[in-house]
C-alpha positions in Angstrom: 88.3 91.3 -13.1 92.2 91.1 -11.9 93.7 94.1 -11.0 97.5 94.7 -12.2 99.9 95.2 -8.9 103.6 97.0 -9.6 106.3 95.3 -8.1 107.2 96.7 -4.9 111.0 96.4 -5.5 112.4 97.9 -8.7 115.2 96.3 -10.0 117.5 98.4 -11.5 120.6 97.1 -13.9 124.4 97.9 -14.4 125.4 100.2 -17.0 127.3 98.8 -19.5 131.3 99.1 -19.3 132.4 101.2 -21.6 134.2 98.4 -23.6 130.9 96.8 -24.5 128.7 99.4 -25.7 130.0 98.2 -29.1 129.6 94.9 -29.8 132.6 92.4 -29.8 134.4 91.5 -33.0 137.4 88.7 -33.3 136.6 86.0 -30.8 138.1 82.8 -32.2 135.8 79.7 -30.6 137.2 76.1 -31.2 134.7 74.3 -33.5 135.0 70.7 -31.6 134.6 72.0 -27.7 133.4 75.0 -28.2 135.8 76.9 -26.0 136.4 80.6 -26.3 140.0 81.9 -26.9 140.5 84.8 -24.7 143.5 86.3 -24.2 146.3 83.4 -24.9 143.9 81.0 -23.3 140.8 78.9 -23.9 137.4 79.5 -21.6 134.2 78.1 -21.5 132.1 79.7 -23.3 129.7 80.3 -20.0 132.5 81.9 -18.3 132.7 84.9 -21.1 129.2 85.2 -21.6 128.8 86.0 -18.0 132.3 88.1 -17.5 131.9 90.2 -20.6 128.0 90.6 -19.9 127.4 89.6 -23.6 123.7 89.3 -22.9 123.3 92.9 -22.2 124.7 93.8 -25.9 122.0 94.9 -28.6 124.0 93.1 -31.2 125.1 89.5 -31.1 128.7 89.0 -30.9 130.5 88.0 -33.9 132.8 84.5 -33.5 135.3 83.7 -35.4 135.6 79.8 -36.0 139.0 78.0 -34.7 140.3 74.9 -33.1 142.0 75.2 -29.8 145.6 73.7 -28.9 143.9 70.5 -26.7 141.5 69.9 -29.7 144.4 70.1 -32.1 146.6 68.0 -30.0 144.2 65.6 -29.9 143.6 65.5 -33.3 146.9 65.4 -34.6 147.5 61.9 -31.6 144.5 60.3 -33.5 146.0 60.8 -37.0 149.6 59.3 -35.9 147.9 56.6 -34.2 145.5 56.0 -37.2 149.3 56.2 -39.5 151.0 53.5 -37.3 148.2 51.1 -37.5 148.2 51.5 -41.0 151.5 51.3 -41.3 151.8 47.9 -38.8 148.8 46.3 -41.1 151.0 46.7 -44.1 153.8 45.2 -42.7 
């Protein structure tokens, strides 16, 4: 029969900062990259997970869907280019 040992070392964790005891409402993530608007710019989503310590909320946080200026930008180069070929096959 095994025994069961305690850890020697007892880990203890961070409290929460005050700001996240609630969970997090309004975060606009782009739909195509997935990039999280924070602030008046876009992050990877990694990099706020792990600066607002999301995983240590009870609640998930709620996202708001969006699409970020690059992802727009690029979308909106694609559907001039697509217009100018059509237009150049028509001629």
């Amino acid at each position: 029969m095994q025994s069961f040992q305690r850890p020697s070392e007892v880990v203890l964790l961070r409290p929460l900062p005050a700001e996240l005891e609630s969970p997090l409402e309004g975060l606009v993530t782009c739909s195509i990259c997935l990039r999280v608007q924070r602030g008046s710019t876009w992050v990877e989503a990694e990099e706020l997970i792990r600066d607002l310590r999301t995983f240590d909320l009870s609640s998930p946080v709620h996202l708001e869907p969006g699409i970020c200026s690059a992802c727009s930008d690029g979308i909106a180069e694609r559907r001039g280019r697509r217009s100018r070929l059509a237009l150049a096959e028509a001629a």
